[in-house]
N, CA, C and O atoms as CSV, one atom per row, in Angstrom:
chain,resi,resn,atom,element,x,y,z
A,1,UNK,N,N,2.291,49.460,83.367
A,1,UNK,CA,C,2.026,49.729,81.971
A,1,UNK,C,C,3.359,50.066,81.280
A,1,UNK,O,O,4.098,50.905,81.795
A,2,UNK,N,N,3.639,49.550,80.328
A,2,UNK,CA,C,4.666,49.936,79.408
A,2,UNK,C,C,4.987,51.242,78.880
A,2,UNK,O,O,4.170,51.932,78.271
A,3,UNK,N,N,6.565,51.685,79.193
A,3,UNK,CA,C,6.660,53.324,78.806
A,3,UNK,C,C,5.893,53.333,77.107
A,3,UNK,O,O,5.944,52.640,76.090
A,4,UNK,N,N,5.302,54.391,77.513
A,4,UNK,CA,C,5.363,55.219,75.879
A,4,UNK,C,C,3.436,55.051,75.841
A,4,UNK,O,O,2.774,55.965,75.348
A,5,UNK,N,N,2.650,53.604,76.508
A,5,UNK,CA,C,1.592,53.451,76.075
A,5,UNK,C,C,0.288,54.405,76.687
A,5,UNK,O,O,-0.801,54.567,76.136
A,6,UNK,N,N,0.731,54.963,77.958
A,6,UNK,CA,C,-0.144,55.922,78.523
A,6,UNK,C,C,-0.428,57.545,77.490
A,6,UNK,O,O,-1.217,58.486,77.398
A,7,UNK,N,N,0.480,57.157,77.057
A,7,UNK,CA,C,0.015,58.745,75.969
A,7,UNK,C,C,-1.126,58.694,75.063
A,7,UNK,O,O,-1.705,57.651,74.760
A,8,UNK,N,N,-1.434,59.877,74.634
A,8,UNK,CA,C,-2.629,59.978,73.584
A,8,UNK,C,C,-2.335,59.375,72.102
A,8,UNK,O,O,-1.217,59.446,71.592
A,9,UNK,N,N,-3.080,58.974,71.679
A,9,UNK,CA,C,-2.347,58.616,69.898
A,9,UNK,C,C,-1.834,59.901,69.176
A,9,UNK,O,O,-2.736,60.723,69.335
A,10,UNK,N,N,-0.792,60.493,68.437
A,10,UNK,CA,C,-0.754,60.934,67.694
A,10,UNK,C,C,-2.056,61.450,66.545
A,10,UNK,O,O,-2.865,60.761,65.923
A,11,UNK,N,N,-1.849,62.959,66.582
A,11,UNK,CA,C,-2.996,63.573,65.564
A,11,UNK,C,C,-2.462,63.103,64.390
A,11,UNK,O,O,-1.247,63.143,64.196
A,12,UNK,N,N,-3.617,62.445,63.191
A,12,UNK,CA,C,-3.081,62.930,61.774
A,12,UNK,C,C,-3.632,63.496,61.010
A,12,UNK,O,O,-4.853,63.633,60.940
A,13,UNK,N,N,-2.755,63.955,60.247
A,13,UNK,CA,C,-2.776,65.201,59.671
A,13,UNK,C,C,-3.065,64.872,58.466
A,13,UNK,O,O,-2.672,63.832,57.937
A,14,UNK,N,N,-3.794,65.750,57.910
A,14,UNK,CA,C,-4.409,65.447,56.284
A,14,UNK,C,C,-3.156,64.690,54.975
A,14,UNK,O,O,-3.150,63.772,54.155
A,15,UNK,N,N,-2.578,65.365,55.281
A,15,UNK,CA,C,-1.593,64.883,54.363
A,15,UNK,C,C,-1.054,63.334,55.084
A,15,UNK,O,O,-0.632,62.394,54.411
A,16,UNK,N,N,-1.111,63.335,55.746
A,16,UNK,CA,C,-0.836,61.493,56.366
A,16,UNK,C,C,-2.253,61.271,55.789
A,16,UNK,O,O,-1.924,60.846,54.681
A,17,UNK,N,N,-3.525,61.267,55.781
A,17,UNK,CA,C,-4.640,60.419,55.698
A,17,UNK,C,C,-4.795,60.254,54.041
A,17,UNK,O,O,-5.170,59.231,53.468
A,18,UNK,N,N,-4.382,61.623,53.365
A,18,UNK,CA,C,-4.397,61.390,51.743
A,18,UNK,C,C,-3.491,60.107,51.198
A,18,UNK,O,O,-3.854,59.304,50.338
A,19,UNK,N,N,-2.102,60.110,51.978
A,19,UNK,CA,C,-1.198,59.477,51.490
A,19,UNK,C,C,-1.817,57.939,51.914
A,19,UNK,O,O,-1.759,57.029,51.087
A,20,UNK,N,N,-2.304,57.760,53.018
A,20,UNK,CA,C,-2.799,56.053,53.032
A,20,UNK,C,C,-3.778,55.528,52.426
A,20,UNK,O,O,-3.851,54.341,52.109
A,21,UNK,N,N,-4.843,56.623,52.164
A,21,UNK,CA,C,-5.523,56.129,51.027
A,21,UNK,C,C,-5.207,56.327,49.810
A,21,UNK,O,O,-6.167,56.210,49.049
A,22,UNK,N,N,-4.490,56.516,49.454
A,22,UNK,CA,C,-3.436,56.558,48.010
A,22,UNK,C,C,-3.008,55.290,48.089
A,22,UNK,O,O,-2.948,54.883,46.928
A,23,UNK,N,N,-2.530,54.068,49.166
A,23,UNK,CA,C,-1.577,53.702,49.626
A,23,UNK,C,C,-2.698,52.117,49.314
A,23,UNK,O,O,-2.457,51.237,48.488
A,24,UNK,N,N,-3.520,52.162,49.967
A,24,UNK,CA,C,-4.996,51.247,49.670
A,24,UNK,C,C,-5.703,51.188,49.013
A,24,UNK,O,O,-6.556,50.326,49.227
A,25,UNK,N,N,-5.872,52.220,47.529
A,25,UNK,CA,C,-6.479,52.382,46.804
A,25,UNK,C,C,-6.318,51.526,45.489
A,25,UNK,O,O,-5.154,51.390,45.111
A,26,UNK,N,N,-7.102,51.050,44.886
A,26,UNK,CA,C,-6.583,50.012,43.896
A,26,UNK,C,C,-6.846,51.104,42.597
A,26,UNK,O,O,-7.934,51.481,42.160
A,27,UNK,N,N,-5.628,51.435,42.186
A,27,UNK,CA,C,-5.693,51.792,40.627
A,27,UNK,C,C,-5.989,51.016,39.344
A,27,UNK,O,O,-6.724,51.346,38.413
A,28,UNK,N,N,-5.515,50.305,39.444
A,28,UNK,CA,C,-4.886,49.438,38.223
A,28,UNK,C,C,-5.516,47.868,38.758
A,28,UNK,O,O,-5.339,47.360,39.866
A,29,UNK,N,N,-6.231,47.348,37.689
A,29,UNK,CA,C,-6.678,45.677,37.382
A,29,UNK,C,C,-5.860,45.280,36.178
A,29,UNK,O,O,-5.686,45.844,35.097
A,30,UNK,N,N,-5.450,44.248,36.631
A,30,UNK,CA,C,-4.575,43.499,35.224
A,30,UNK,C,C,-4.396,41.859,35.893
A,30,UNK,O,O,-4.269,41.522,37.070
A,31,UNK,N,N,-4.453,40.869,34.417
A,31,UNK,CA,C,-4.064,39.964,34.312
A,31,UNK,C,C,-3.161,39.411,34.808
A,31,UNK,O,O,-2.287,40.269,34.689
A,32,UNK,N,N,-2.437,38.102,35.578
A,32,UNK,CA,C,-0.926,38.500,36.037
A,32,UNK,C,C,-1.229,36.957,37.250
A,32,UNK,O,O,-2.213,36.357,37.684
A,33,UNK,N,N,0.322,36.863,37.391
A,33,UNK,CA,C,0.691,36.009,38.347
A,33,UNK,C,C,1.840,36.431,39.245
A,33,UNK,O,O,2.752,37.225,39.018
A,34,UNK,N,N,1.551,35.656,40.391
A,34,UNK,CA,C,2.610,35.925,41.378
A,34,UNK,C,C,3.426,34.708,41.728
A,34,UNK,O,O,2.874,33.635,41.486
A,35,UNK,N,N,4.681,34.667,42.271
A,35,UNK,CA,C,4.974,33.148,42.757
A,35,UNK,C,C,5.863,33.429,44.455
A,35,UNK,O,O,6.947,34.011,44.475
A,36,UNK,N,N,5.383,33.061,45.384
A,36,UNK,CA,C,5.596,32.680,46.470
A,36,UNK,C,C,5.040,31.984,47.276
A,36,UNK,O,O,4.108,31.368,46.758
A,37,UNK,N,N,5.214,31.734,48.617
A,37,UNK,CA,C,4.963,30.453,49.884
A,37,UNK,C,C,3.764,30.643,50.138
A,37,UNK,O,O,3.610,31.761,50.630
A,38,UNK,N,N,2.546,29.904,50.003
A,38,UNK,CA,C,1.144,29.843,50.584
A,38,UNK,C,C,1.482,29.611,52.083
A,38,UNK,O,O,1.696,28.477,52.510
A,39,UNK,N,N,1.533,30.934,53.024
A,39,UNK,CA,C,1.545,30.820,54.693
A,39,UNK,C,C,0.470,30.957,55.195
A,39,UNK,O,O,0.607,30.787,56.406
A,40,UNK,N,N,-0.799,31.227,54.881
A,40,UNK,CA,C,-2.038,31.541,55.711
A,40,UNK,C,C,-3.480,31.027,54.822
A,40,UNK,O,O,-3.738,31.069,53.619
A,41,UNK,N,N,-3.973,30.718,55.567
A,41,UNK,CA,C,-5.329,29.953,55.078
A,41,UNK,C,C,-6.439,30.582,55.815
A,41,UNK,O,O,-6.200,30.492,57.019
A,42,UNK,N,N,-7.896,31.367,55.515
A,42,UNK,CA,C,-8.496,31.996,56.305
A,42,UNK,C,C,-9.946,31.779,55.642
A,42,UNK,O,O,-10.237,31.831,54.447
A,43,UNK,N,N,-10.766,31.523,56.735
A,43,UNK,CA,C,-12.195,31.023,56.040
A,43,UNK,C,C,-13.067,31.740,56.298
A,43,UNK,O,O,-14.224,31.560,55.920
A,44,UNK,N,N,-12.549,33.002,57.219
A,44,UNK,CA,C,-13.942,33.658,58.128
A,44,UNK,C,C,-14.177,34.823,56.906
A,44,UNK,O,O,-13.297,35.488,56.359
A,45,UNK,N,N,-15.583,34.855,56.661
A,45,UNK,CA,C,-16.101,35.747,55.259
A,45,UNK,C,C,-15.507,35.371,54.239
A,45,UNK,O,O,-15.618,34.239,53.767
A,46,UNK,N,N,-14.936,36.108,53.863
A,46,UNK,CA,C,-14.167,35.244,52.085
A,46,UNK,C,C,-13.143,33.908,52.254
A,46,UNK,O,O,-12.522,33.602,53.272
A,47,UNK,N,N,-13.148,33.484,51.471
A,47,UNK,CA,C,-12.133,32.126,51.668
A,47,UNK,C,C,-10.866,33.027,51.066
A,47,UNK,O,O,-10.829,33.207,49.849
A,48,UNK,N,N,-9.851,33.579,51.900
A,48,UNK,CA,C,-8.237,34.029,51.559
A,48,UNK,C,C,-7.456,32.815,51.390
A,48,UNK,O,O,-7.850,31.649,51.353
A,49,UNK,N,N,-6.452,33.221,51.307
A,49,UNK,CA,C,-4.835,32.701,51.173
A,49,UNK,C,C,-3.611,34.014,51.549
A,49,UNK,O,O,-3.534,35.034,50.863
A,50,UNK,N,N,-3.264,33.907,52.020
A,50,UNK,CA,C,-1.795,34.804,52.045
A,50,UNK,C,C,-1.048,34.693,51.394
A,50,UNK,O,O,-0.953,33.474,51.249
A,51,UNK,N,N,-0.057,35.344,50.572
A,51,UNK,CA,C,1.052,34.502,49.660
A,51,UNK,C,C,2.535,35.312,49.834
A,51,UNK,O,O,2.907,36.269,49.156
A,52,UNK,N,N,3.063,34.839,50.625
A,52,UNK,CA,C,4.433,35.614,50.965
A,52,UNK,C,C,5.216,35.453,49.631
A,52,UNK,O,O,5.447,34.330,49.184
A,53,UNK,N,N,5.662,36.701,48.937
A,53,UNK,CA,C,5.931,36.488,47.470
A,53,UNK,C,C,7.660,36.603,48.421
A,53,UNK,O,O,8.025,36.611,49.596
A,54,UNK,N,N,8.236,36.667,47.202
A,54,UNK,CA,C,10.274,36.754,46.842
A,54,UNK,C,C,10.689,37.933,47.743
A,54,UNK,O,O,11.415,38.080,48.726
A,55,UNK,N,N,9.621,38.991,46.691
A,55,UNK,CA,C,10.306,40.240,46.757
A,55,UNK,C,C,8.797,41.503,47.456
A,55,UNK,O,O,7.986,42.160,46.803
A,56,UNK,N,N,8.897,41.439,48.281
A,56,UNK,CA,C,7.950,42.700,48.905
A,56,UNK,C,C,6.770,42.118,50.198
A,56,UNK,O,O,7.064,41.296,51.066
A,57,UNK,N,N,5.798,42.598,50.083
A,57,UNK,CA,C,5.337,42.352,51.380
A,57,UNK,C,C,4.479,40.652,50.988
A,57,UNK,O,O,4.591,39.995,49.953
A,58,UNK,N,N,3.862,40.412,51.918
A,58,UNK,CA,C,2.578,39.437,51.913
A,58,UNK,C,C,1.599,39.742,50.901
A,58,UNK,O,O,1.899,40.883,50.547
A,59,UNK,N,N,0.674,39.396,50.287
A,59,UNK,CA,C,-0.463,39.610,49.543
A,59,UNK,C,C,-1.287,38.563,50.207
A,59,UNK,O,O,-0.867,37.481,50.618
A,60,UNK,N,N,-2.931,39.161,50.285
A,60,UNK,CA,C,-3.811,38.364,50.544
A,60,UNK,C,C,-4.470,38.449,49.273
A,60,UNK,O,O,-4.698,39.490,48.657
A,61,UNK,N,N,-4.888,36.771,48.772
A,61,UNK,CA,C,-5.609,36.215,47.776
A,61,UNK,C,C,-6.470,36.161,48.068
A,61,UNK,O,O,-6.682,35.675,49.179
A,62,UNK,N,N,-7.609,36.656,47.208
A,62,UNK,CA,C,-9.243,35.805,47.152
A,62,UNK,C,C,-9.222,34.522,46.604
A,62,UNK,O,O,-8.548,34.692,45.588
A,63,UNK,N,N,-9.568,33.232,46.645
A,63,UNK,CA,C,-9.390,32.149,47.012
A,63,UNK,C,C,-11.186,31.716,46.727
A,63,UNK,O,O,-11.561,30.825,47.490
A,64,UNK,N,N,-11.832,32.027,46.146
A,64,UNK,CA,C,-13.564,32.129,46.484
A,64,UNK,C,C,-13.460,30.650,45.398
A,64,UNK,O,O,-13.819,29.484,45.561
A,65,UNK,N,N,-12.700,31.471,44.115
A,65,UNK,CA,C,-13.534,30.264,42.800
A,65,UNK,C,C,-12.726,29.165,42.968
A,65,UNK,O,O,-12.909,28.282,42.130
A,66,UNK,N,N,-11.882,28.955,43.809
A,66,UNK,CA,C,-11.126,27.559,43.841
A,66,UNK,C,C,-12.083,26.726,44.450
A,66,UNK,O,O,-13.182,26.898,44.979
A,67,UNK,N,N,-11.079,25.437,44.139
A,67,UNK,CA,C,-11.963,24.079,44.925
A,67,UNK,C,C,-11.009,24.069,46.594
A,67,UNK,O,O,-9.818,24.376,46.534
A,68,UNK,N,N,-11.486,23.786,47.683
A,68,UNK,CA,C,-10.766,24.187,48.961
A,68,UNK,C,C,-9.512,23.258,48.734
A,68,UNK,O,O,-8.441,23.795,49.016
A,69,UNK,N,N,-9.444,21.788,48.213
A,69,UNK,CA,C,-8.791,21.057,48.031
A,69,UNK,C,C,-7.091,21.693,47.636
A,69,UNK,O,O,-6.090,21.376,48.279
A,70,UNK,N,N,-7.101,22.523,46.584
A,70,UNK,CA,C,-6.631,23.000,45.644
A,70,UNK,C,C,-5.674,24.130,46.437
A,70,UNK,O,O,-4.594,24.433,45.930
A,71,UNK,N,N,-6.035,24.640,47.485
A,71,UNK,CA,C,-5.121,25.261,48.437
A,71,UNK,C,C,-4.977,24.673,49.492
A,71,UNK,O,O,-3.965,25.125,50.028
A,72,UNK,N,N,-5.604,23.619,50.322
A,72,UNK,CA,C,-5.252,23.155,51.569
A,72,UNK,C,C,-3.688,22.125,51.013
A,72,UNK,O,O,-2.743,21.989,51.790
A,73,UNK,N,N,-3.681,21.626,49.876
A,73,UNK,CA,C,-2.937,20.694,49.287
A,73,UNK,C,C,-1.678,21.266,48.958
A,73,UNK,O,O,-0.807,20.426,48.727
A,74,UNK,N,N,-1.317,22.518,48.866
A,74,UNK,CA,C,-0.284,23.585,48.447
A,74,UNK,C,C,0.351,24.909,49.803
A,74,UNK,O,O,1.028,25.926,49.654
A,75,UNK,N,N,-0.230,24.300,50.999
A,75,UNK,CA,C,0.103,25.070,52.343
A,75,UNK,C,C,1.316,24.797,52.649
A,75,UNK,O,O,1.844,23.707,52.870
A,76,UNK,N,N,1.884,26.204,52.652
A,76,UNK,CA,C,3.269,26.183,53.039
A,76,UNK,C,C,4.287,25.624,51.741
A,76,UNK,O,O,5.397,25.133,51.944
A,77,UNK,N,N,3.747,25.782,50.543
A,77,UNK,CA,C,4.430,25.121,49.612
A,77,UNK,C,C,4.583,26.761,48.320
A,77,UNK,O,O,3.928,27.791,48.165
A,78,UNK,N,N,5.889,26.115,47.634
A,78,UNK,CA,C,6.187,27.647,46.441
A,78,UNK,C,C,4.686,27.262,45.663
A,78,UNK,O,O,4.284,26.122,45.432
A,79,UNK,N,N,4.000,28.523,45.340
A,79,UNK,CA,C,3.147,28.184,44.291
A,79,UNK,C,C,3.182,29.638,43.096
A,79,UNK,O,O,3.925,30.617,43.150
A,80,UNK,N,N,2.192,29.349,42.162
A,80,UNK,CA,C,2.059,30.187,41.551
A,80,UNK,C,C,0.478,30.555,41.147
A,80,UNK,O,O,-0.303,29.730,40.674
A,81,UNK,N,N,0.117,32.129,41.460
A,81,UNK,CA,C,-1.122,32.364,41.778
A,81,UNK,C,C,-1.541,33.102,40.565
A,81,UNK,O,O,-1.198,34.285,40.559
A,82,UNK,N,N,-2.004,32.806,39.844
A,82,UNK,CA,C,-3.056,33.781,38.462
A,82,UNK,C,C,-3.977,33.858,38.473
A,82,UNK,O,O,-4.748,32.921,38.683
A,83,UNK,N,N,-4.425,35.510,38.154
A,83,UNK,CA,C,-5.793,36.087,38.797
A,83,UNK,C,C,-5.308,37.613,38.148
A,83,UNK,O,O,-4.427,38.056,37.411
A,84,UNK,N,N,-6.614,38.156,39.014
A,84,UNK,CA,C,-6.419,39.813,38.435
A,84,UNK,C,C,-5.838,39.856,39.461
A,84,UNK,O,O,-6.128,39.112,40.399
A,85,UNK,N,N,-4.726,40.892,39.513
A,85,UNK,CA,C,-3.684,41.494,40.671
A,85,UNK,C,C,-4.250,43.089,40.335
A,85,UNK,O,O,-4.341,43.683,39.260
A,86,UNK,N,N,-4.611,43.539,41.836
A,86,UNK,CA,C,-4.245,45.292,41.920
A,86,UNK,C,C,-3.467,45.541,42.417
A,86,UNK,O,O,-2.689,44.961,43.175
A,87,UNK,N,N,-3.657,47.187,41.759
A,87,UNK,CA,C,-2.247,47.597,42.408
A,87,UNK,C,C,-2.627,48.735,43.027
A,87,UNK,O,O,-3.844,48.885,43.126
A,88,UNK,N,N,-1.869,49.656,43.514
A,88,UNK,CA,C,-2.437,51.205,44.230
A,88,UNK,C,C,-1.684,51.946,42.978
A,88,UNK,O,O,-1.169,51.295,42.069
A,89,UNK,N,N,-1.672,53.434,43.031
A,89,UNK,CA,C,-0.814,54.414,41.904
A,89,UNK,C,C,0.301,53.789,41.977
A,89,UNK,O,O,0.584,53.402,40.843
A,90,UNK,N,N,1.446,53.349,43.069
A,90,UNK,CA,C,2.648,53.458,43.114
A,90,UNK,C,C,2.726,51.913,42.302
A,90,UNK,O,O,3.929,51.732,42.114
A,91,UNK,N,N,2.098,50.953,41.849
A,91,UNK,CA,C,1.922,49.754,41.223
A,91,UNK,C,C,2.376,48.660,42.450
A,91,UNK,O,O,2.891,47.553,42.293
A,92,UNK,N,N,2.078,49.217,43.491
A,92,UNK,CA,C,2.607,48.038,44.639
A,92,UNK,C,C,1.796,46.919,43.963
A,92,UNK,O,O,1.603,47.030,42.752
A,93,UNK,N,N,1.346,45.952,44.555
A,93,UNK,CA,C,0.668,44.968,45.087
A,93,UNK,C,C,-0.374,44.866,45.709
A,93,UNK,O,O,-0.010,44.510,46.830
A,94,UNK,N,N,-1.836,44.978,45.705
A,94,UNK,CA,C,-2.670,45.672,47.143
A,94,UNK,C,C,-3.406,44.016,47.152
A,94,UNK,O,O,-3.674,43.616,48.285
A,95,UNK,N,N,-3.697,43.181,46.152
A,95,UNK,CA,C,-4.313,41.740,46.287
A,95,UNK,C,C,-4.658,41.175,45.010
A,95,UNK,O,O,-4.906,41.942,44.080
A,96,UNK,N,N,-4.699,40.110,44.872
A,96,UNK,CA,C,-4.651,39.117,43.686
A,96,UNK,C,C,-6.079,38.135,43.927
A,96,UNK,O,O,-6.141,37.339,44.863
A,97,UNK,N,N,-7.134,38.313,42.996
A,97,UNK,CA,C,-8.279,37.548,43.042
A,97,UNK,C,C,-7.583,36.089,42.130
A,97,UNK,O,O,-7.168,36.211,40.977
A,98,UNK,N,N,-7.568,35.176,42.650
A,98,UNK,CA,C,-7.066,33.871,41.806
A,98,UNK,C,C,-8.277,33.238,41.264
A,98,UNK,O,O,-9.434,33.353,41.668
A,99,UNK,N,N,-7.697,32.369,40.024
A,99,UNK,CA,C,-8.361,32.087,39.312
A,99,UNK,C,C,-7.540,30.310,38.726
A,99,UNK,O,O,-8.125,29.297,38.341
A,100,UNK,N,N,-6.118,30.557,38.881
A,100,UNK,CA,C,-5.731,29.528,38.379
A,100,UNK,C,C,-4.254,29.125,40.134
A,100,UNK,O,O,-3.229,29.787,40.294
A,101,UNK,N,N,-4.486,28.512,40.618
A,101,UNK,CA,C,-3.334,28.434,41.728
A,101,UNK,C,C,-2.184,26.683,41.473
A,101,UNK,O,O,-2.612,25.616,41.914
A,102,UNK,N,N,-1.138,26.749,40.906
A,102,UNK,CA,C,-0.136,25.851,40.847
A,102,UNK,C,C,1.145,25.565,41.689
A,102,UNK,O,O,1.471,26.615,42.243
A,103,UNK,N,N,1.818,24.759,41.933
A,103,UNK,CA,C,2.817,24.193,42.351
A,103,UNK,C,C,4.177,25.003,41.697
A,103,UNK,O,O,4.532,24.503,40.629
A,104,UNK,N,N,4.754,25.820,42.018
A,104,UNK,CA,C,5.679,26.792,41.182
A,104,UNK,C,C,6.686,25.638,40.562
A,104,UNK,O,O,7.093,24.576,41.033
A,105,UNK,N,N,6.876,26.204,39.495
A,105,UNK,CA,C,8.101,25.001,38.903
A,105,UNK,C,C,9.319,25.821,39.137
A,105,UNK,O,O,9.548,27.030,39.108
A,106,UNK,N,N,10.070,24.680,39.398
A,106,UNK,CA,C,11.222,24.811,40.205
A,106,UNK,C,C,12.378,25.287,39.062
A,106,UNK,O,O,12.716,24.550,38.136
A,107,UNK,N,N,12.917,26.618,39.278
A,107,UNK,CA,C,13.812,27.227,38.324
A,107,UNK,C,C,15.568,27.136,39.278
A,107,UNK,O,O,15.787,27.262,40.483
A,108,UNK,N,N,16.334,26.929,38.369
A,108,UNK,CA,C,18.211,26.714,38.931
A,108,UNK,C,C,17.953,28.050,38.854
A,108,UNK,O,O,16.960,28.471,38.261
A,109,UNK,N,N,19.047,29.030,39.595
A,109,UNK,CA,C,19.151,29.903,40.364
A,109,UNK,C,C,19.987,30.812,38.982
A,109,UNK,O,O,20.781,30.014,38.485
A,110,UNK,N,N,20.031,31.718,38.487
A,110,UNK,CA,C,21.126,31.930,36.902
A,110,UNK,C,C,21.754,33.380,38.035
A,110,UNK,O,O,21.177,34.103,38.846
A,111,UNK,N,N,23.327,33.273,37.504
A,111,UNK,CA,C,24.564,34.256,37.806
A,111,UNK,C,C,24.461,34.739,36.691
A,111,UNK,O,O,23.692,34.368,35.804
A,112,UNK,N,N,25.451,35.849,36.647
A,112,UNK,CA,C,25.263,36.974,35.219
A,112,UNK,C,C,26.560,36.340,34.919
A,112,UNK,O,O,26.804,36.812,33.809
A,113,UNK,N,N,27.504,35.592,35.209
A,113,UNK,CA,C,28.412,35.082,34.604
A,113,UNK,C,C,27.913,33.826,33.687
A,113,UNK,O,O,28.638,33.380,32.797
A,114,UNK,N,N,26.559,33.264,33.982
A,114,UNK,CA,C,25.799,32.315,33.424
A,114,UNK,C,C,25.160,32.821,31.936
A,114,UNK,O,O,24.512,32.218,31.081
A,115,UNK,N,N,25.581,34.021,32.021
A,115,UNK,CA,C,24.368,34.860,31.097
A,115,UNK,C,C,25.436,35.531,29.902
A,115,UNK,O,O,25.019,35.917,28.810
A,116,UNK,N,N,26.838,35.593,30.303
A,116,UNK,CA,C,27.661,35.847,29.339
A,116,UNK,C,C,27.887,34.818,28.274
A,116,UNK,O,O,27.886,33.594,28.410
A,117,UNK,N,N,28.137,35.733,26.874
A,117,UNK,CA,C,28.066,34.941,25.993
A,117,UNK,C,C,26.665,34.564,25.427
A,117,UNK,O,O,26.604,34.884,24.240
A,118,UNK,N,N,25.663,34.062,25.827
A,118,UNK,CA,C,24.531,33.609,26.086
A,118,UNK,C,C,23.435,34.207,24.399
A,118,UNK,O,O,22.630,33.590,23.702
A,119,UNK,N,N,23.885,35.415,24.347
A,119,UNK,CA,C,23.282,36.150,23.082
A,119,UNK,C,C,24.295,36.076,21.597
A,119,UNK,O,O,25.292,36.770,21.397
A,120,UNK,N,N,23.836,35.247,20.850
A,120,UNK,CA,C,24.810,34.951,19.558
A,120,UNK,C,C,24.732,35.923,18.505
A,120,UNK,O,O,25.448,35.926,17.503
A,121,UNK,N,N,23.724,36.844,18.811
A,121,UNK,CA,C,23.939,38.049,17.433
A,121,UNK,C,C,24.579,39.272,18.210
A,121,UNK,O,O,24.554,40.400,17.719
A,122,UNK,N,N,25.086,39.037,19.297
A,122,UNK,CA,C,26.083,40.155,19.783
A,122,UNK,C,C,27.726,39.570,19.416
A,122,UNK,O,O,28.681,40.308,19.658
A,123,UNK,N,N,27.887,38.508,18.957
A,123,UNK,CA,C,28.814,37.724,18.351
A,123,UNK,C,C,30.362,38.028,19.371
A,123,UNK,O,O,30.318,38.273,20.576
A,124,UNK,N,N,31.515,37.948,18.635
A,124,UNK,CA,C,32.678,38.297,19.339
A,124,UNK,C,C,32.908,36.854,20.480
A,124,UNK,O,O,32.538,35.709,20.220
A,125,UNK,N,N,33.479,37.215,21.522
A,125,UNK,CA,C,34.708,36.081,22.462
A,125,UNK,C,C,33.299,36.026,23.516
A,125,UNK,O,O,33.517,35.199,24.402
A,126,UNK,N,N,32.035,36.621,23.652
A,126,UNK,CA,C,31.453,36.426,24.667
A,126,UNK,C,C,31.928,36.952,26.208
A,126,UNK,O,O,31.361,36.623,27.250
A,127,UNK,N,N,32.949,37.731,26.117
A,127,UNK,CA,C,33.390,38.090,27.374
A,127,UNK,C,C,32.405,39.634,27.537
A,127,UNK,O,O,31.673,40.155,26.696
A,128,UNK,N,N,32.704,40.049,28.842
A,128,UNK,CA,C,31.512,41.130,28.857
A,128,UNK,C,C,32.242,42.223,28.478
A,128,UNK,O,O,31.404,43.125,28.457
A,129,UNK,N,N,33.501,42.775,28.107
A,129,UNK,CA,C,34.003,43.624,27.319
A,129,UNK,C,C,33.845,44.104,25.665
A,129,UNK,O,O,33.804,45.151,25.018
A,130,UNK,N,N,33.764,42.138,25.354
A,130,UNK,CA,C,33.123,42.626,23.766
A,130,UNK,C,C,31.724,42.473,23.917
A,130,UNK,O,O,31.211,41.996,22.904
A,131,UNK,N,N,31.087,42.668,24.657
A,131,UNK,CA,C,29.433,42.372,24.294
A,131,UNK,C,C,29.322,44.193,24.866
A,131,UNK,O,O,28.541,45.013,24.383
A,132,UNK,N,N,30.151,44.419,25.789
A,132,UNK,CA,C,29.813,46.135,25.684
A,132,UNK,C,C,30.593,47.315,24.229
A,132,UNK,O,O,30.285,48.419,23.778
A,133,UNK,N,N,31.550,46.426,23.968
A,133,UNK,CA,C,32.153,46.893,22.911
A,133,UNK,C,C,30.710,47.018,21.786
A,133,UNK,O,O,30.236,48.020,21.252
A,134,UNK,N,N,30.309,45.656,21.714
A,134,UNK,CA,C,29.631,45.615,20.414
A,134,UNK,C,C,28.226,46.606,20.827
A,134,UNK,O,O,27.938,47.460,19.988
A,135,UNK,N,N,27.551,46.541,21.792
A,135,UNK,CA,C,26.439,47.322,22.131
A,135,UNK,C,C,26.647,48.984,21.731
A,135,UNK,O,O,25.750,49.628,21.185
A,136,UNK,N,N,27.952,49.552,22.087
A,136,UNK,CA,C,28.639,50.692,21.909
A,136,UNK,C,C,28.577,50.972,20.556
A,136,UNK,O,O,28.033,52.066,20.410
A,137,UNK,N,N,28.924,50.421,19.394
A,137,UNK,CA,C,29.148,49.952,17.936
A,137,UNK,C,C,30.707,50.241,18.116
A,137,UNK,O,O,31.228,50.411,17.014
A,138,UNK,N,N,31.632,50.349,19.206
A,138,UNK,CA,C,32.956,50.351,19.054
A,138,UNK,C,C,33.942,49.181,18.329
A,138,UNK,O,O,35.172,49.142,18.338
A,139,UNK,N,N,33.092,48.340,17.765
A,139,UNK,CA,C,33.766,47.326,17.044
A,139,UNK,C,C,33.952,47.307,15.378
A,139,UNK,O,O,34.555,46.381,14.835
């Protein structure tokens, strides 16, 4: 048997059990989309989707009002998922009921050197000295 697995589980303690259901709890329903990789497809009880977004963990989608077509056709591909998204207090992510699921359109990658200049009523040479100058009113 592997060190460590013969032991008892760890007690937890109230304050661990408050904090995970804080943690699973859906606060917040809102309107909203997500965009990352459709990796998982799951049929047993609800029809899911997984959606490995950019930035944070996995989300599992409800997937019910689609046509099956409509996600088997987008596996393993960038998409973009709109639906009600919850969240827990901390506004994580806890799951996204979809309603509308697309092919993400493909955006060029923007540098903040891409982005200088870029605003014409901050006026001046566009360098990022006068655009902090002018924000300052030091001009």
């Amino acid at each position: 048997m592997p060190a460590g697995l013969d032991r008892k589980p760890a007690e937890i303690s109230e304050r661990v059990e408050e904090n995970a259901v804080r943690a699973v709890t859906a606060s917040s329903f809102a309107y909203g989309s997500l965009v990352g990789r459709l990796d998982l497809i799951s049929s047993r009880g609800k029809r899911r989707i997984g959606l490995r977004i950019d930035h944070g963990s996995s989300v599992m989608c409800d997937v019910e009002g689609l046509e099956r077509e409509q996600y088997m056709e987008l596996f393993e591909k960038r998409v973009l998922a709109a639906g009600i998204i919850k969240r827990n207090l901390r506004g994580q992510v806890l799951s996204l009921v979809v309603d509308e699921l697309l092919p993400a359109p493909t955006l060029e990658p923007l540098s903040a050197r891409m982005l200088l200049g870029r605003l014409p009523e901050l006026g001046g040479d566009g360098s990022a000295a006068q655009i902090i100058r002018r924000q300052r009113d030091d001009d």
